[in-house]
Biopython code that builds the backbone (N, CA, C, O; Angstrom):
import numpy as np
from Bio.PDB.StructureBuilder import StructureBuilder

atoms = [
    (1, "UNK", "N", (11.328, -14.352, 4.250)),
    (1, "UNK", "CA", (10.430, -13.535, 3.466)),
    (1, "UNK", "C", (10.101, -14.251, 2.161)),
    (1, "UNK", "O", (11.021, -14.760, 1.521)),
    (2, "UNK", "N", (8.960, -14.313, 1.769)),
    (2, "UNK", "CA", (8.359, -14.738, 0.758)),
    (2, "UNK", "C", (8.492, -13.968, -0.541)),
    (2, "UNK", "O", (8.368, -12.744, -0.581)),
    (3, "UNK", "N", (8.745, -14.716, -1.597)),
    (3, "UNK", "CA", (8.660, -13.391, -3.071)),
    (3, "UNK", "C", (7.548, -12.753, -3.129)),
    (3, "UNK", "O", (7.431, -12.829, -4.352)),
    (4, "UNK", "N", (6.084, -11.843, -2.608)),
    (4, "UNK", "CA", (4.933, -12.005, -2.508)),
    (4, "UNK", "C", (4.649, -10.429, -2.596)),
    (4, "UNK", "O", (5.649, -9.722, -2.471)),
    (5, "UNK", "N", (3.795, -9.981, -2.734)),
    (5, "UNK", "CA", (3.641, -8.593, -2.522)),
    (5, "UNK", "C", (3.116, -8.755, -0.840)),
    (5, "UNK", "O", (2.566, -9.654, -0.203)),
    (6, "UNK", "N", (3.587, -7.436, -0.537)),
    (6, "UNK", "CA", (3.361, -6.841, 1.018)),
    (6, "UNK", "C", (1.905, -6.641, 1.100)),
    (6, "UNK", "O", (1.345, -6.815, 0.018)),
    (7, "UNK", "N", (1.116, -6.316, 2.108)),
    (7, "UNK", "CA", (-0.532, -6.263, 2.258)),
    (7, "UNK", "C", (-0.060, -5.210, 3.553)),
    (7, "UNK", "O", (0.778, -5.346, 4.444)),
    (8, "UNK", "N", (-0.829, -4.315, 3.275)),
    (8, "UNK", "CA", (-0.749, -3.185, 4.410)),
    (8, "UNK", "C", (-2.418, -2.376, 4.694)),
    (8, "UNK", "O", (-3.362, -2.286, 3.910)),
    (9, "UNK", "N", (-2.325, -2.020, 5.711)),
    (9, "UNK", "CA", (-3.675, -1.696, 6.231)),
    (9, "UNK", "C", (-3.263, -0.135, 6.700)),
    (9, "UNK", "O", (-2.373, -0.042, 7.545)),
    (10, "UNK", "N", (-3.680, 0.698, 6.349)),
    (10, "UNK", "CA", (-3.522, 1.970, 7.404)),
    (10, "UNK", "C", (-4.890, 2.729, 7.418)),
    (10, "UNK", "O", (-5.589, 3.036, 6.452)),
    (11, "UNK", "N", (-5.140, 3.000, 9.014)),
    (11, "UNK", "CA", (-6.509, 3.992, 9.775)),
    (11, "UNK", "C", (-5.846, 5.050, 9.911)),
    (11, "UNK", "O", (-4.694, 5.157, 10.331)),
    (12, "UNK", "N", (-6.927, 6.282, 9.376)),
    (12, "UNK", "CA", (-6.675, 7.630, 9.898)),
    (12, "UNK", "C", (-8.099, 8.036, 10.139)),
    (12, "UNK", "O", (-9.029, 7.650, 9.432)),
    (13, "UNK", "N", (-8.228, 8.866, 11.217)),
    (13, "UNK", "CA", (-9.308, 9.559, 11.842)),
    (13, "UNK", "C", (-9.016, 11.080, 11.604)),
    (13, "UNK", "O", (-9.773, 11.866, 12.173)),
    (14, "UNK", "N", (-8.382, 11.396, 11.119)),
    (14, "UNK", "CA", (-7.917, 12.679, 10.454)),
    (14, "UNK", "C", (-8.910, 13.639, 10.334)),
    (14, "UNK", "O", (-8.939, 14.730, 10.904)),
    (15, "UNK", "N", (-9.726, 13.174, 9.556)),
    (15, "UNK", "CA", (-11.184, 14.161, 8.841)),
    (15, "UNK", "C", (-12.531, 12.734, 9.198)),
    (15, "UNK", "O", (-13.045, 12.408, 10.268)),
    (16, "UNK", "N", (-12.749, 12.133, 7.673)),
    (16, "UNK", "CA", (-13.743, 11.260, 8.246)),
    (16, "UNK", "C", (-12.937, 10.165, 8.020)),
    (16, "UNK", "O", (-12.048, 9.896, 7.212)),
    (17, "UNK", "N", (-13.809, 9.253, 9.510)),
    (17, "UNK", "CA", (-12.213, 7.753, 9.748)),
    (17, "UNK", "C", (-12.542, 6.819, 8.131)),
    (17, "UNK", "O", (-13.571, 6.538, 7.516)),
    (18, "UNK", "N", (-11.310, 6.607, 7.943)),
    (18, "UNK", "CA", (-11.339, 5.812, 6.327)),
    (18, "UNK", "C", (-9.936, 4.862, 6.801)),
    (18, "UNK", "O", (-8.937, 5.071, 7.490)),
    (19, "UNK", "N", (-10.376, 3.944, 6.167)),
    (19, "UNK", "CA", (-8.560, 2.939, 6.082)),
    (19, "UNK", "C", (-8.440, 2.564, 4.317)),
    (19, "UNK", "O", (-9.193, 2.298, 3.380)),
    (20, "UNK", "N", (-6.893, 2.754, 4.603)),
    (20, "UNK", "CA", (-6.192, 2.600, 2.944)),
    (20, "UNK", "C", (-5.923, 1.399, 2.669)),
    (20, "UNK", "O", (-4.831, 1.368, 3.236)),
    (21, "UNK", "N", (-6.076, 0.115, 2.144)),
    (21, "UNK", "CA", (-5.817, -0.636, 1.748)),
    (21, "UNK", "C", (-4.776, -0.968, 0.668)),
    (21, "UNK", "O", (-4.985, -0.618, -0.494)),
    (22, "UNK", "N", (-3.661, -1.634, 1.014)),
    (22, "UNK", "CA", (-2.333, -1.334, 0.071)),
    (22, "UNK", "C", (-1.898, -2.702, -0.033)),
    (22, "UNK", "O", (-1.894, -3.472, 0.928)),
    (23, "UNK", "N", (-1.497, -3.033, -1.308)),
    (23, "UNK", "CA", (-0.685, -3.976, -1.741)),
    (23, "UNK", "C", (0.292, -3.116, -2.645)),
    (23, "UNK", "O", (0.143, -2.517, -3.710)),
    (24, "UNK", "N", (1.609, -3.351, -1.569)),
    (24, "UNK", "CA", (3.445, -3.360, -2.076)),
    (24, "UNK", "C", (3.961, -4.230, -3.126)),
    (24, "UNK", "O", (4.346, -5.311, -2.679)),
    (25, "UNK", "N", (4.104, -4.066, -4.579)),
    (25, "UNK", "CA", (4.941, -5.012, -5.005)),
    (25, "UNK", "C", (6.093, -4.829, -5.202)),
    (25, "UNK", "O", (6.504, -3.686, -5.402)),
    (26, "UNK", "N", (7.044, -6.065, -5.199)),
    (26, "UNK", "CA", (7.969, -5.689, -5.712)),
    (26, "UNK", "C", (8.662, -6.585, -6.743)),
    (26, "UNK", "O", (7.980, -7.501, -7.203)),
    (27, "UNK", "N", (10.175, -6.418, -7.254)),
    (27, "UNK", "CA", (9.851, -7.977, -8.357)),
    (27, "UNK", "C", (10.687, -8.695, -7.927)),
    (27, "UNK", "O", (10.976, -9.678, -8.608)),
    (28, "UNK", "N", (11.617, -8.394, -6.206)),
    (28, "UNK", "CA", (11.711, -9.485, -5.714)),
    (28, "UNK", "C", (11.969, -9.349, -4.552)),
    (28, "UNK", "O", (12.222, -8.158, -4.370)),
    (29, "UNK", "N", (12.098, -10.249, -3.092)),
    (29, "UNK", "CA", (12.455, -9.427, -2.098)),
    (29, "UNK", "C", (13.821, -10.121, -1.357)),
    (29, "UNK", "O", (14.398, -9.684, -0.361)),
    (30, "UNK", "N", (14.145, -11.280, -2.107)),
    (30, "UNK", "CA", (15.468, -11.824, -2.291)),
    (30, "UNK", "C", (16.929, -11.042, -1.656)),
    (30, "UNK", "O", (17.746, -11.561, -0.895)),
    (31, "UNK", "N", (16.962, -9.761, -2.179)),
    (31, "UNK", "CA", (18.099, -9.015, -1.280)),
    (31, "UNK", "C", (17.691, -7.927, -0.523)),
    (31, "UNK", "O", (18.284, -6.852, -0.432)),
    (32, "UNK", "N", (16.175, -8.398, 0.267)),
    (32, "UNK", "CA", (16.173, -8.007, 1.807)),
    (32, "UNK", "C", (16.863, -8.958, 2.917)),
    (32, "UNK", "O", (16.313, -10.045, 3.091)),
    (33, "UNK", "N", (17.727, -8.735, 3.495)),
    (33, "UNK", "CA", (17.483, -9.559, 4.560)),
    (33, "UNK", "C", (17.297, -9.803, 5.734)),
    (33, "UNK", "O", (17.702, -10.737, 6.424)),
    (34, "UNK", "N", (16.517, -8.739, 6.027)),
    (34, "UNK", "CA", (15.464, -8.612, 7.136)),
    (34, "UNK", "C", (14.278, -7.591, 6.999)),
    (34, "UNK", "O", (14.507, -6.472, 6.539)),
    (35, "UNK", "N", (12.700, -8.046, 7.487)),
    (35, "UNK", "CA", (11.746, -6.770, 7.004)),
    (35, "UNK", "C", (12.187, -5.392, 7.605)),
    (35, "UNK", "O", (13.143, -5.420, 8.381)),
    (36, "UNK", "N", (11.783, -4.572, 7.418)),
    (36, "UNK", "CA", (11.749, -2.882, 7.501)),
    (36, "UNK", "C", (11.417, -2.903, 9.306)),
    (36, "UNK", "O", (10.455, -3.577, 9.676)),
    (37, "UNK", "N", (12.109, -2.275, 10.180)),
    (37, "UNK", "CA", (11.602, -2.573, 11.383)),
    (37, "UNK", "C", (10.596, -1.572, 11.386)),
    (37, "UNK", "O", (10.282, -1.043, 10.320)),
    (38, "UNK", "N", (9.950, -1.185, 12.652)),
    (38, "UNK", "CA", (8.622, -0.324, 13.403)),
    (38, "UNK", "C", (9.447, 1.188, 12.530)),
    (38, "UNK", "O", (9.023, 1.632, 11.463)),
    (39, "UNK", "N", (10.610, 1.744, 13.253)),
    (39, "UNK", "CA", (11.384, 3.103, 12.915)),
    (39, "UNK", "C", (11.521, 2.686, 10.945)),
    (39, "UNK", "O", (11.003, 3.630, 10.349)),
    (40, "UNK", "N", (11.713, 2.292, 10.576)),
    (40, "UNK", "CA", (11.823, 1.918, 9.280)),
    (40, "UNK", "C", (10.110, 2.400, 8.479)),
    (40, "UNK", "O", (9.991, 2.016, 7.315)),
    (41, "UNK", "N", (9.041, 3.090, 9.012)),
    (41, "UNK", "CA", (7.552, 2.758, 8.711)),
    (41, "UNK", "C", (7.777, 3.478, 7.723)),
    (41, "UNK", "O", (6.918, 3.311, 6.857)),
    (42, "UNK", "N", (8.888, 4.531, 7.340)),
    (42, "UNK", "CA", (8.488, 5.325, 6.037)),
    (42, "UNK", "C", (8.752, 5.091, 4.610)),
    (42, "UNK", "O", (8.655, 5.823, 3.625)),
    (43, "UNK", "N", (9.263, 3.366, 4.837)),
    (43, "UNK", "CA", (9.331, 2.457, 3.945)),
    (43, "UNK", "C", (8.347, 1.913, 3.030)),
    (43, "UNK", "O", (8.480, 1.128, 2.091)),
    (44, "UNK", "N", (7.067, 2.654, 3.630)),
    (44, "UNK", "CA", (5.395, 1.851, 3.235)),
    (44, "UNK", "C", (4.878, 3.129, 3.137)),
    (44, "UNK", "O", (4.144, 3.326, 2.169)),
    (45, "UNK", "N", (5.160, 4.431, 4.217)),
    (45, "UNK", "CA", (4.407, 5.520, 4.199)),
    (45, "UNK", "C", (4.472, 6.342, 3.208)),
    (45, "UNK", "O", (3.443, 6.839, 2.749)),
    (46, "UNK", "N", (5.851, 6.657, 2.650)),
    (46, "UNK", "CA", (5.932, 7.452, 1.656)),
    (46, "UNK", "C", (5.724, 7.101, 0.220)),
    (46, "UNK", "O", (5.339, 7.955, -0.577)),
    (47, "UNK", "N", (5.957, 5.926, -0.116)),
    (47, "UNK", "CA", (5.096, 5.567, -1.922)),
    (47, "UNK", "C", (4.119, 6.256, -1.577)),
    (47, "UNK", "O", (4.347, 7.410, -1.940)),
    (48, "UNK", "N", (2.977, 6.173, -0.985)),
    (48, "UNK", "CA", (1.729, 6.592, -1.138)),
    (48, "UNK", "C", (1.683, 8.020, -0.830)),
    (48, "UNK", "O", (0.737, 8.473, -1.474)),
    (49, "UNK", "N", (2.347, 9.118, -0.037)),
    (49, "UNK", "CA", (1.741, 10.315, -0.294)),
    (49, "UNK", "C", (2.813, 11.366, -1.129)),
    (49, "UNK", "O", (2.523, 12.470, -1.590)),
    (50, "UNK", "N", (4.484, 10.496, -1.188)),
    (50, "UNK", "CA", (5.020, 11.797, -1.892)),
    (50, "UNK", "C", (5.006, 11.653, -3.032)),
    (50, "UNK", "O", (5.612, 10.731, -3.578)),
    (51, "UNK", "N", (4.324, 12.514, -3.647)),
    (51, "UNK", "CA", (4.366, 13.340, -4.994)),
    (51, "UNK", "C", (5.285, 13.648, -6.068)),
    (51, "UNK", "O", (5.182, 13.454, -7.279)),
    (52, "UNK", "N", (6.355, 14.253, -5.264)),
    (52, "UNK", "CA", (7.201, 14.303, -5.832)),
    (52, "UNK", "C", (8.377, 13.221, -6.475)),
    (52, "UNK", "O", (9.068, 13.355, -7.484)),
    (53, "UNK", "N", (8.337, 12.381, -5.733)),
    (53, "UNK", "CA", (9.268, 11.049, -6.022)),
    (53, "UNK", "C", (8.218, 9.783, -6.512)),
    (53, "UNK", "O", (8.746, 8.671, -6.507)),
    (54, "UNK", "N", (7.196, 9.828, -6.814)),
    (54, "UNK", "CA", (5.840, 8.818, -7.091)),
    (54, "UNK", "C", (4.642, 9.420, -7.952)),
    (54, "UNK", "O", (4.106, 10.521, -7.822)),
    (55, "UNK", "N", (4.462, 8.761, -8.548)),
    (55, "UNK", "CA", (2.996, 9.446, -9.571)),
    (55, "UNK", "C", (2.150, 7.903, -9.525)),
    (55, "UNK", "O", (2.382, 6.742, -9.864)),
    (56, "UNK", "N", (0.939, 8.743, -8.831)),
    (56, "UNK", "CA", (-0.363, 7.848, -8.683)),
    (56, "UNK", "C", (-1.414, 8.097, -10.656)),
    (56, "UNK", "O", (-1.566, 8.947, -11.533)),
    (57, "UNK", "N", (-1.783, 6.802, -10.346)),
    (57, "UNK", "CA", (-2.428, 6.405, -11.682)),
    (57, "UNK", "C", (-4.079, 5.881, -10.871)),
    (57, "UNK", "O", (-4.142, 4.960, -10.056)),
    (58, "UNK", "N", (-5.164, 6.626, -11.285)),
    (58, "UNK", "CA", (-6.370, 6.165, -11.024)),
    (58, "UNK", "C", (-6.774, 4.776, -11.999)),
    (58, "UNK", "O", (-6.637, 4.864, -13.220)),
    (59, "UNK", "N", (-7.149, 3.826, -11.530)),
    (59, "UNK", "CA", (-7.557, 3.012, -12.069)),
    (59, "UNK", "C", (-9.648, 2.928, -12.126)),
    (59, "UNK", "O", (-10.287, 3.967, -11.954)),
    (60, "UNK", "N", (-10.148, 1.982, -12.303)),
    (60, "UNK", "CA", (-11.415, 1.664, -11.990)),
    (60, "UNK", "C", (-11.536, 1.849, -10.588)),
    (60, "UNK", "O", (-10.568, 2.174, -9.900)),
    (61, "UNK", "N", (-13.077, 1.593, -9.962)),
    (61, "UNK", "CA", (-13.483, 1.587, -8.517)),
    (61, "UNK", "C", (-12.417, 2.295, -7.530)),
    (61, "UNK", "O", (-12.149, 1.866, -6.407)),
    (62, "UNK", "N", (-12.009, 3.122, -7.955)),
    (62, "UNK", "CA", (-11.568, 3.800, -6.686)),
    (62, "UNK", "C", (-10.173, 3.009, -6.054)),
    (62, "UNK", "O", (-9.832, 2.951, -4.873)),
    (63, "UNK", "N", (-9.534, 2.462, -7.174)),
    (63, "UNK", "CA", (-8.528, 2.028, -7.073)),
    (63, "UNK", "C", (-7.312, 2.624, -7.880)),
    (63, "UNK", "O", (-7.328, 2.859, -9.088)),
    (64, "UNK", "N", (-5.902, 2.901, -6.732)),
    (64, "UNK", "CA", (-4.990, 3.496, -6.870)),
    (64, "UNK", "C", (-3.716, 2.997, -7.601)),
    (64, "UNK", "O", (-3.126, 2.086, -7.019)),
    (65, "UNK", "N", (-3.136, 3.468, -8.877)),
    (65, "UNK", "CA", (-1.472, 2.320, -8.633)),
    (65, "UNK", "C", (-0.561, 3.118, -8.576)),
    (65, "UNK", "O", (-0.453, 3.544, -9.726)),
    (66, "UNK", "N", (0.325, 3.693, -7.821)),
    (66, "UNK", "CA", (1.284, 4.428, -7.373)),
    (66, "UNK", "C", (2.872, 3.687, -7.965)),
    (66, "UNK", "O", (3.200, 2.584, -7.528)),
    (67, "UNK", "N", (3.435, 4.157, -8.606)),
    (67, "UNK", "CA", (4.845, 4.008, -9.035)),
    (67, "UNK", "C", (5.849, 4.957, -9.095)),
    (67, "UNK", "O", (5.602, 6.035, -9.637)),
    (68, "UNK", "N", (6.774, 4.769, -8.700)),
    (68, "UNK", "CA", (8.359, 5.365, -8.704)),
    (68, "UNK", "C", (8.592, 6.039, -9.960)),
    (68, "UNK", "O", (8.597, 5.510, -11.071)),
    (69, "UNK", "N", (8.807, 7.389, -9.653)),
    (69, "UNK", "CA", (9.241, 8.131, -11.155)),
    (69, "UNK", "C", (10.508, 7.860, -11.120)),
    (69, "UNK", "O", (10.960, 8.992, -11.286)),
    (70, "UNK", "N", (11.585, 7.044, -11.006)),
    (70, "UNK", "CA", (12.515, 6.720, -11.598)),
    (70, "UNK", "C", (13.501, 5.680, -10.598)),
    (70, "UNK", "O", (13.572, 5.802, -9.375)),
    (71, "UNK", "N", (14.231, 4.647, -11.403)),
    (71, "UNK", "CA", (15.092, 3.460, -10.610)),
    (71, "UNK", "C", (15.485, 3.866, -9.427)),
    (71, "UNK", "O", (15.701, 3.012, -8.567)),
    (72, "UNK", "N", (15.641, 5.101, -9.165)),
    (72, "UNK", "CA", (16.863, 5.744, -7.643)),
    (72, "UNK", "C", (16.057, 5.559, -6.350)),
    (72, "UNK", "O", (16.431, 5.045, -5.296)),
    (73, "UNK", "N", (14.521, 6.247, -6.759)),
    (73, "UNK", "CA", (13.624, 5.966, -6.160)),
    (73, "UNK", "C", (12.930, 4.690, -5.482)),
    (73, "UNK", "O", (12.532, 4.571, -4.324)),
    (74, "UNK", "N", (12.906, 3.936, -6.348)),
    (74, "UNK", "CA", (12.763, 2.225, -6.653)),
    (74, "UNK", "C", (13.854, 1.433, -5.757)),
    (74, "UNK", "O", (13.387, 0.510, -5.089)),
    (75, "UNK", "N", (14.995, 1.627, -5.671)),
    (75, "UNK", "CA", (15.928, 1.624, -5.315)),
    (75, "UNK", "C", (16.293, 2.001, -3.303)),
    (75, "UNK", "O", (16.981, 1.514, -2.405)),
    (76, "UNK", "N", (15.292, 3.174, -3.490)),
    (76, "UNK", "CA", (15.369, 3.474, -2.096)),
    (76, "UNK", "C", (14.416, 2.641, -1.388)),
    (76, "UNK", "O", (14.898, 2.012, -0.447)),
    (77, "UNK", "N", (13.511, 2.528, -1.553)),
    (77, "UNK", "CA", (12.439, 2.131, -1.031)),
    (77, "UNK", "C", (12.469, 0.474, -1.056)),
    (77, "UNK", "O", (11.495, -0.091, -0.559)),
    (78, "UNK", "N", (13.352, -0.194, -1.512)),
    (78, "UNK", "CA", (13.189, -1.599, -1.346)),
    (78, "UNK", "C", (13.173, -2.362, -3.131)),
    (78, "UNK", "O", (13.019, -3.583, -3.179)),
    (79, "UNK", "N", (13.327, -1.623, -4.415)),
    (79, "UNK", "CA", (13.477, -1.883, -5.131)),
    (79, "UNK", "C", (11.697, -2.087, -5.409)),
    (79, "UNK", "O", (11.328, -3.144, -5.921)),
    (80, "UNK", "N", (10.763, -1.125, -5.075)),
    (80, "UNK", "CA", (9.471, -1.519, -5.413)),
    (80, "UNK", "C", (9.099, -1.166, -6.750)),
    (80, "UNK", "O", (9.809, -0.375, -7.371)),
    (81, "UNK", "N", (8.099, -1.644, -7.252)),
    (81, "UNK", "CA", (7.478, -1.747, -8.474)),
    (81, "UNK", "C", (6.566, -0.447, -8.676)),
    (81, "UNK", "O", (6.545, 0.575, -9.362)),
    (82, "UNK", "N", (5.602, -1.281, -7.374)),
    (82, "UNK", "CA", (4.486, -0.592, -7.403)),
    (82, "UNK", "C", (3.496, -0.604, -6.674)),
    (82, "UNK", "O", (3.031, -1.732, -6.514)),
    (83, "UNK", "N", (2.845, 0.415, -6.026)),
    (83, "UNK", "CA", (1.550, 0.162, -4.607)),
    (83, "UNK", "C", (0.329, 0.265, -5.484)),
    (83, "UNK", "O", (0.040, 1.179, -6.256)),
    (84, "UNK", "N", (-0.369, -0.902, -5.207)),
    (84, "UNK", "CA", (-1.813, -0.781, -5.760)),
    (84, "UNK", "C", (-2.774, -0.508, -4.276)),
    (84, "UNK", "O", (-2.615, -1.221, -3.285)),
    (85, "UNK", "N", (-3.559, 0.389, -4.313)),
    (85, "UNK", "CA", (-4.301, 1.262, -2.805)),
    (85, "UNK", "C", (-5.888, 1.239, -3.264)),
    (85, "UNK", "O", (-6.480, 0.905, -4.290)),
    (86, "UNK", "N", (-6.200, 1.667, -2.215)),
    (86, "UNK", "CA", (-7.833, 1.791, -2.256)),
    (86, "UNK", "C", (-8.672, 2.796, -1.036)),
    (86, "UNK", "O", (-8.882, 1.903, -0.216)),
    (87, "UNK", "N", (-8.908, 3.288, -0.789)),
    (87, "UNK", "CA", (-9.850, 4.124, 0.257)),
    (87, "UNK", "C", (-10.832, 3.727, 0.545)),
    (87, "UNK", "O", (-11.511, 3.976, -0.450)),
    (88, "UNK", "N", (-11.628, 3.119, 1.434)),
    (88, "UNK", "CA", (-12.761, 2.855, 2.079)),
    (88, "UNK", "C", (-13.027, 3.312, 3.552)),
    (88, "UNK", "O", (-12.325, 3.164, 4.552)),
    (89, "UNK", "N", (-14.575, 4.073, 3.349)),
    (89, "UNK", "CA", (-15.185, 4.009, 4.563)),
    (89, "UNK", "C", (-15.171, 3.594, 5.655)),
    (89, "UNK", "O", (-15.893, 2.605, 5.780)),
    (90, "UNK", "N", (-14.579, 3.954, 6.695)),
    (90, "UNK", "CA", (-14.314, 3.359, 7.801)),
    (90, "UNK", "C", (-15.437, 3.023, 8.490)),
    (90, "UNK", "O", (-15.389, 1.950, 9.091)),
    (91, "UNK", "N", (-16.448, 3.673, 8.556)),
    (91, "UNK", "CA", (-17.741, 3.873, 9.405)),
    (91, "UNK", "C", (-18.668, 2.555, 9.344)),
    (91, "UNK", "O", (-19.043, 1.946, 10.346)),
    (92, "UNK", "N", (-19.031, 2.152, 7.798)),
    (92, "UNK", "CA", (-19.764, 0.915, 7.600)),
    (92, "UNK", "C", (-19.413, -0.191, 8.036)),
    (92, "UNK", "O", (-20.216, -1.105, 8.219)),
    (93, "UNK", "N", (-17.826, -0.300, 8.332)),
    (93, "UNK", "CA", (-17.296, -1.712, 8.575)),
    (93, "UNK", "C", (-17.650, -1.681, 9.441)),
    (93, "UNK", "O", (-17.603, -0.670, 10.141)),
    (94, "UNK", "N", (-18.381, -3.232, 9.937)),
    (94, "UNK", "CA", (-18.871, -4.137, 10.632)),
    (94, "UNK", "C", (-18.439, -5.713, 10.697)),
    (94, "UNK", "O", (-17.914, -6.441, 9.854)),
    (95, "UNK", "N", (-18.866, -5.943, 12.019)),
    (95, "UNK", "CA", (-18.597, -7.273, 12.369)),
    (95, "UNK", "C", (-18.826, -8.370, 11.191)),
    (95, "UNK", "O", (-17.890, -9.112, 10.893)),
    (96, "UNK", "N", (-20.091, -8.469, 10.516)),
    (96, "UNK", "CA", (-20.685, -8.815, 9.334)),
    (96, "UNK", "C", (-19.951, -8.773, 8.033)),
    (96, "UNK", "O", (-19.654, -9.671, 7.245)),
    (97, "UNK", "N", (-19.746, -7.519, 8.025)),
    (97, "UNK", "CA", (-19.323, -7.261, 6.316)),
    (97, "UNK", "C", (-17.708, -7.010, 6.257)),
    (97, "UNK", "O", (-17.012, -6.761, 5.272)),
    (98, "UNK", "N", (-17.410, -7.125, 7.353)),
    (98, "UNK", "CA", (-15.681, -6.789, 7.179)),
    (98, "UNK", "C", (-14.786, -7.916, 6.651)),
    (98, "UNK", "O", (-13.656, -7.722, 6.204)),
    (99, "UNK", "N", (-15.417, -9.173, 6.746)),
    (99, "UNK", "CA", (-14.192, -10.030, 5.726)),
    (99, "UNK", "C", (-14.810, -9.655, 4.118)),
    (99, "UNK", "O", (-13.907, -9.852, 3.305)),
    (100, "UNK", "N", (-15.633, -9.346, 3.687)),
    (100, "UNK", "CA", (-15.959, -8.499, 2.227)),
    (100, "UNK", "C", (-15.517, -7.425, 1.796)),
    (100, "UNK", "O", (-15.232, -7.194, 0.621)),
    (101, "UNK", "N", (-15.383, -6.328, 3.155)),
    (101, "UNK", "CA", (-14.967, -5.283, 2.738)),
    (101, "UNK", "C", (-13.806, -4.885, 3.071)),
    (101, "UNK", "O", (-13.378, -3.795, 2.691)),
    (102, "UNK", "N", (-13.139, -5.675, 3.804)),
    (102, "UNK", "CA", (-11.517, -5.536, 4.011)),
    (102, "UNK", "C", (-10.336, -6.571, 3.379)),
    (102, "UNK", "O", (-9.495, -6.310, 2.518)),
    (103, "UNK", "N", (-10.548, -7.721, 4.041)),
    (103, "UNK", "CA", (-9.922, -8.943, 3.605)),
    (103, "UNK", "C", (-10.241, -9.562, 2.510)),
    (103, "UNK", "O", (-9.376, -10.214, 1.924)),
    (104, "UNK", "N", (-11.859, -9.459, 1.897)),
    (104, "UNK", "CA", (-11.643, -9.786, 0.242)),
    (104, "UNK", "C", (-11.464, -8.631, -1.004)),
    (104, "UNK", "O", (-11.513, -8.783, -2.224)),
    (105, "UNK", "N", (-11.229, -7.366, -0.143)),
    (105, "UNK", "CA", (-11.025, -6.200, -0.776)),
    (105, "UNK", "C", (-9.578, -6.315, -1.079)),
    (105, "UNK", "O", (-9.114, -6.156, -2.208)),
    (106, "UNK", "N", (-8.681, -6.683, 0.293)),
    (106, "UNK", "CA", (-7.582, -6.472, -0.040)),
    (106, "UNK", "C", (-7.200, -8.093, -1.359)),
    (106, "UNK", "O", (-6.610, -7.949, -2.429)),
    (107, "UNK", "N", (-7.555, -8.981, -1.009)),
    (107, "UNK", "CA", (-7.051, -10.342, -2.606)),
    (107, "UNK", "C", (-7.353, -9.715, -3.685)),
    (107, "UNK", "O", (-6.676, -9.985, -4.678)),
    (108, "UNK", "N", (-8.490, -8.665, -3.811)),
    (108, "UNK", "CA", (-8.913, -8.154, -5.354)),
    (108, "UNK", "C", (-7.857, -7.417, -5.919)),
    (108, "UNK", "O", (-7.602, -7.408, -7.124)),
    (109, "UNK", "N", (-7.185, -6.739, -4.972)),
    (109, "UNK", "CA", (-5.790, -5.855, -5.254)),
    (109, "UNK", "C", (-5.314, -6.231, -6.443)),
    (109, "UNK", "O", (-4.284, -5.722, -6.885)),
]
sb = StructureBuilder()
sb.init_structure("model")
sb.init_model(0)
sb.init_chain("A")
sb.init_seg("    ")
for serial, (resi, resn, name, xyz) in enumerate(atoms, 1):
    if name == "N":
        sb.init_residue(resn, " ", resi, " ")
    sb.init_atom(name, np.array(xyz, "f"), 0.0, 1.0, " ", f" {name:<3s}", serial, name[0])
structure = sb.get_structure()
């Protein structure tokens, strides 16, 4: 594992189809020593929707930074920092515009 922030992609068709674009940081990943397996997913899932253990910060463009209300938290989850997220339209992506609107969406993180 690389010292690097994580890059995560998640689709939901829920309401209207949108994918979340997420970069995981952390400030190191040194005492993992092995990634989070498949059963492990609520390792990535929960920074982003619980509330109660995380407070999201709106930034510009529709960009998210989600952080740990306190070390214990931080602690559980892999010692993370912080998820920087984004919401986009699922519908427009195309063959064409999807390394713009996905893959250079996600480096702007």
């Amino acid at each position: 594992m690389k010292n690097d922030p994580i890059y995560a992609v998640e689709i939901s068709f829920e309401e209207e189809p949108r994918m979340t674009l997420c970069k995981y940081v952390y400030s190191t990943l040194e005492h993992w020593d092995k990634p989070p397996s498949v059963s492990e997913h609520w390792f990535f899932y929960w920074p982003l929707y619980d509330g109660n253990n995380f407070t999201n910060h709106e930034s510009e463009n529709g960009v998210f930074r989600t952080v740990p209300n306190d070390e214990k938290t931080s602690e559980k989850y892999g010692k993370i920092q912080e998820v920087i997220s984004k919401e986009i339209d699922l519908l427009p992506i195309t063959s064409t515009n999807i390394k713009d609107r996905v893959f250079d969406e996600l480096k702007r993180l």
